[in-house]
Backbone as CSV, one residue per row, in Angstrom:
resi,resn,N_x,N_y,N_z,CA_x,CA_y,CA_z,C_x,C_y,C_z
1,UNK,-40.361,8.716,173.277,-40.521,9.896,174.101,-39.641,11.008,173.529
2,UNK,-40.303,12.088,172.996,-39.243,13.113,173.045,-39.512,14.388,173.476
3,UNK,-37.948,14.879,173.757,-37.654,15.688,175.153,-37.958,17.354,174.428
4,UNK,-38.547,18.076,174.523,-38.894,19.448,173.877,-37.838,19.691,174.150
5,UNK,-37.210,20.913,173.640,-35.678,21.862,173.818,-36.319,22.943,175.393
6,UNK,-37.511,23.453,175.200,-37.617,24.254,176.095,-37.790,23.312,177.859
7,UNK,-38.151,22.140,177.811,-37.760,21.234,178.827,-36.224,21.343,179.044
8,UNK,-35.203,21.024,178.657,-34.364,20.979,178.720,-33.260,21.816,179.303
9,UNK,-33.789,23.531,178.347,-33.715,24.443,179.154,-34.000,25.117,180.470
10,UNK,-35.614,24.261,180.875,-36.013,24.594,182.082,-34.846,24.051,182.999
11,UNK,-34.496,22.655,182.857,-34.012,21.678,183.390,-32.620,22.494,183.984
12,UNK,-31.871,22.800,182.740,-30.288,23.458,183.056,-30.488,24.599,183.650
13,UNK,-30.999,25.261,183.764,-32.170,27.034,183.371,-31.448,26.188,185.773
14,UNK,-32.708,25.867,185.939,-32.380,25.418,187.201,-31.234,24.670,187.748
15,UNK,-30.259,23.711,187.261,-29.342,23.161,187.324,-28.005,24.261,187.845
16,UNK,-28.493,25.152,187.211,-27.281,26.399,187.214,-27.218,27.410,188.351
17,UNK,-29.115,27.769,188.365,-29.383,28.652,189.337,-29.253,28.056,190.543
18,UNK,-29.039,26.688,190.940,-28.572,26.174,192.278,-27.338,25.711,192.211
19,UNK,-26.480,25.550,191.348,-25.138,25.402,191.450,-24.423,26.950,191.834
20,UNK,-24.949,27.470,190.925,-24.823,29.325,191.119,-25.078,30.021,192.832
21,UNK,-26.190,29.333,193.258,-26.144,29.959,194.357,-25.650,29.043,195.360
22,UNK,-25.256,28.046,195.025,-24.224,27.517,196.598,-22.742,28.581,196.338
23,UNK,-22.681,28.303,194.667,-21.034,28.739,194.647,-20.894,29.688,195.408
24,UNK,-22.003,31.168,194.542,-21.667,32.471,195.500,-21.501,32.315,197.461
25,UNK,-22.554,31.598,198.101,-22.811,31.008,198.851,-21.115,30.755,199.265
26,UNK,-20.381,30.335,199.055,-19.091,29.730,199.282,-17.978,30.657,198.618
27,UNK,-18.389,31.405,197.913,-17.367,32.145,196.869,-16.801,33.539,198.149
28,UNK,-17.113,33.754,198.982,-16.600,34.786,199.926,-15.071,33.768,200.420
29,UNK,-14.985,32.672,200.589,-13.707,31.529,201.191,-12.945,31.629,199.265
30,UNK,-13.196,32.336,198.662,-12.004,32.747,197.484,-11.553,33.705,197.382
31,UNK,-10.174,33.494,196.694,-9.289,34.511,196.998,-9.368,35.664,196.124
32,UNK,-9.753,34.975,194.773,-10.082,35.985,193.645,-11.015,36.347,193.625
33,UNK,-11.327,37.505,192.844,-12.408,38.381,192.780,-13.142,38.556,191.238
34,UNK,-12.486,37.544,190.811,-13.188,37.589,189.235,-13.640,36.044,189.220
35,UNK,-13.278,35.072,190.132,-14.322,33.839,190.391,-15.226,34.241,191.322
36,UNK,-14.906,34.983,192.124,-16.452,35.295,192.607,-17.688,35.994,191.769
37,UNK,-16.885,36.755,191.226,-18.056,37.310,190.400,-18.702,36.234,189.176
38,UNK,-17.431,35.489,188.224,-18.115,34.278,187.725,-19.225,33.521,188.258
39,UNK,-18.855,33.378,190.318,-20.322,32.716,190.380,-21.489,32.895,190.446
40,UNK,-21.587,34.442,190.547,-22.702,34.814,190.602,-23.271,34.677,189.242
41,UNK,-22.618,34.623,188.176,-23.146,35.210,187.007,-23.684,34.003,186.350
42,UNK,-23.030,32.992,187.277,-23.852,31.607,186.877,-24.904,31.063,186.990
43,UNK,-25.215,31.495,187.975,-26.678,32.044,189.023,-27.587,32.848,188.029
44,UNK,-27.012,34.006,187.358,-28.067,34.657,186.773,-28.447,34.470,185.317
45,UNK,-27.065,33.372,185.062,-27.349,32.497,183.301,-28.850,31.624,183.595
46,UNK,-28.493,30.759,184.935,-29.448,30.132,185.061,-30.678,30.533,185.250
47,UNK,-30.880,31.449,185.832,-31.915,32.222,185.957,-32.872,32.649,184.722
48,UNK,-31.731,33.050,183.762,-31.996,33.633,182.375,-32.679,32.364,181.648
49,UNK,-32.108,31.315,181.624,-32.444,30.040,180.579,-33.536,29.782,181.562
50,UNK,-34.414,29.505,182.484,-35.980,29.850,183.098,-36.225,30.428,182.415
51,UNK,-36.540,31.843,182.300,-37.427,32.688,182.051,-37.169,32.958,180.363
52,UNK,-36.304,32.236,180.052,-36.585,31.698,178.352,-37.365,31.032,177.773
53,UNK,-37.699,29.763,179.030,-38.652,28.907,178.577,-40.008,30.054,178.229
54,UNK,-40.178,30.898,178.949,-41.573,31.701,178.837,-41.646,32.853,178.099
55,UNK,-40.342,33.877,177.805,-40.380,34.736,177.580,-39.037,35.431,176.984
56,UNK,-38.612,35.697,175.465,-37.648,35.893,175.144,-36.891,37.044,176.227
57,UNK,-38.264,38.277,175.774,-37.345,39.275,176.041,-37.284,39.698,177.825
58,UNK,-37.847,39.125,177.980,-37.978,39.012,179.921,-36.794,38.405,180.108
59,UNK,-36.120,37.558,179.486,-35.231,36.482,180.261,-33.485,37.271,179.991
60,UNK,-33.602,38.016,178.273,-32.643,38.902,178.355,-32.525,40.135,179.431
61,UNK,-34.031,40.812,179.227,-33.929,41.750,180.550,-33.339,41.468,181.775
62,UNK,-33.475,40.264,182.609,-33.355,39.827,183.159,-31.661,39.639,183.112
63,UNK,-30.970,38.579,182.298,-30.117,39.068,182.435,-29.100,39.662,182.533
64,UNK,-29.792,40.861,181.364,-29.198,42.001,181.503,-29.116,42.916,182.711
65,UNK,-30.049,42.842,183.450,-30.164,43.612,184.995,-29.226,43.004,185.785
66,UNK,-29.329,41.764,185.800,-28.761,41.040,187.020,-27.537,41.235,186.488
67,UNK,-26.608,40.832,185.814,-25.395,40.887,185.495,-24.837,42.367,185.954
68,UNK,-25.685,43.698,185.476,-24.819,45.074,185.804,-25.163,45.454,187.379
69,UNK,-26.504,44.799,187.995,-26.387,45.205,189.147,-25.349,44.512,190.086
70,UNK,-24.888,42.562,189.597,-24.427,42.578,190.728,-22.799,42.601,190.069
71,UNK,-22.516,42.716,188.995,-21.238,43.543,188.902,-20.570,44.420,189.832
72,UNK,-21.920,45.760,189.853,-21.550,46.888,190.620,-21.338,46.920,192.391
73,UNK,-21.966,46.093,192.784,-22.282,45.443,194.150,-21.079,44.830,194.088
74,UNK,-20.272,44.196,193.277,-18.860,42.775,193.916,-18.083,43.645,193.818
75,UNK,-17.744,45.011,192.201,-16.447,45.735,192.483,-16.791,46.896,193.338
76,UNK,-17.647,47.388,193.552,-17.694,48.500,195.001,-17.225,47.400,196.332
77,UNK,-17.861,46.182,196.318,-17.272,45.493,197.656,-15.451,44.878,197.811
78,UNK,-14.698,44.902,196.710,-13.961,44.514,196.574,-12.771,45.757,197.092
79,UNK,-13.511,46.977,195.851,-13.037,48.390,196.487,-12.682,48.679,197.683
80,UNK,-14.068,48.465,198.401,-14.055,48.878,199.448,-13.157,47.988,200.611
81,UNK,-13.029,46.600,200.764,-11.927,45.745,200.891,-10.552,46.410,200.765
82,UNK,-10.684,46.367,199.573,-9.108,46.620,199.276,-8.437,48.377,199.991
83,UNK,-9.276,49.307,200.152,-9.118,50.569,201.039,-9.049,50.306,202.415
84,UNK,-9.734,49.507,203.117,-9.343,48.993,204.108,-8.361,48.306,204.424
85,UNK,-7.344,47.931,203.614,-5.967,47.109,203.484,-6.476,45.436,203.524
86,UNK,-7.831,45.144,203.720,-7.877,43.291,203.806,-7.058,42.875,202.639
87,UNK,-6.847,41.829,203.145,-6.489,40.518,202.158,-7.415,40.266,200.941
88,UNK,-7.600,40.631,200.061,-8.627,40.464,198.817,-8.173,39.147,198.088
């Protein structure tokens, strides 16, 4: 039996995108703000290695989008935290 590479990728491709989204999922109960953002971005690796199996440049697009949008979304929320005096 042998295992194609793009199987494999599907395989992790998903492995990630649900490890990724419990973390974020849980990543608000952390204290730092650069593991939260790590988890998201794990989420959108995984995401990326999917849409590799099908499509080079879709899967970079991809996560190239996701990475700067939710960048901008964690340090505006962190910002905005931290002006309010919370605990960040």
């Amino acid at each position: 039996m042998v295992i194609e590479p793009f199987t494999v990728f599907f395989y992790f491709g998903i492995f990630l995108a649900i490890i990724g989204s419990i973390a974020t999922a849980w990543g608000p109960g952390v204290n730092d703000p650069i593991v939260r953002t790590f988890n998201t971005e794990v989420a959108s690796i995984g995401v990326c290695l999917v849409l590799l199996c099908y499509n080079h440049v879709l899967a970079l697009l991809t996560l190239l989008a996701t990475t700067v949008i939710i960048s901008l979304i964690l340090f505006r929320a962190i910002i905005r935290l931290e002006e309010m005096g919370a605990d960040v």
